[in-house]
N, C-alpha and C positions, 0 to 999 in steps of 0.2 A: 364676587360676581365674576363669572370666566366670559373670558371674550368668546363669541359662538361663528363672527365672521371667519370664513376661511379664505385668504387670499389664494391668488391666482397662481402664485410662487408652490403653494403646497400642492397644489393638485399635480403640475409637473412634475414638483419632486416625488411625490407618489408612485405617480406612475413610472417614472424611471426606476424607483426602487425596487416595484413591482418589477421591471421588466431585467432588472442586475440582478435578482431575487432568482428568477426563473433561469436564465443562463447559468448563473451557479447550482442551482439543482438538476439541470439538465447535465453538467459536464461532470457535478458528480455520480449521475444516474450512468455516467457512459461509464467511468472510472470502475464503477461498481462491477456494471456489466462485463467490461472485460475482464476484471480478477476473475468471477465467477465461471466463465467461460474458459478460462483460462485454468483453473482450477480441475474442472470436470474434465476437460479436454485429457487430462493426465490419467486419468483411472484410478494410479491410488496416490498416498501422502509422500512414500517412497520419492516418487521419480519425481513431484514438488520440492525435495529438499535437495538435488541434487539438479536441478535445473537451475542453474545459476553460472552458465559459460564458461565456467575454469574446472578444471580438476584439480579435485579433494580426491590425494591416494588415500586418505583415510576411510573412504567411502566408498571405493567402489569393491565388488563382489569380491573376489582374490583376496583381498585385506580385509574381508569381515571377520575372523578369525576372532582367538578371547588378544583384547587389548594388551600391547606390553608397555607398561609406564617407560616414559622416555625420563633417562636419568642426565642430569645437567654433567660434565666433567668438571673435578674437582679442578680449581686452581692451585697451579703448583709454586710454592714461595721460595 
């Protein structure tokens, strides 16, 4: 036989839940938003992979060139 009374404890916590529930969906609904905007705002994938604040001379225009493997120097005994 289940208990069917629902104390006054749970309905508060309900509702808080509900409402920690809703701020986490909203903050991830904003998260989202600005990747996405963020994303378009660039035009193509290009200039996504190279917005990251530092320079990579491997990636910028001048050095698109065919790749030259970097060779380690040998150590001399």
């Amino acid at each position: 036989m289940a208990i069917q009374v629902e104390h006054e404890i749970h309905t508060r916590r309900r509702g808080r839940n509900i409402g920690v529930g809703l701020l986490l969906l909203g903050f991830i609904s904003i998260v989202f938003g600005l990747t996405v905007v963020k994303v378009l705002q660039l035009g193509n994938l290009r200039s996504f992979e190279t917005f990251d604040h530092v320079v990579r001379p491997q990636i910028l225009p001048e050095n698109m060139t065919t790749p030259t493997p970097e060779v380690a120097p040998e150590a001399s005994n």
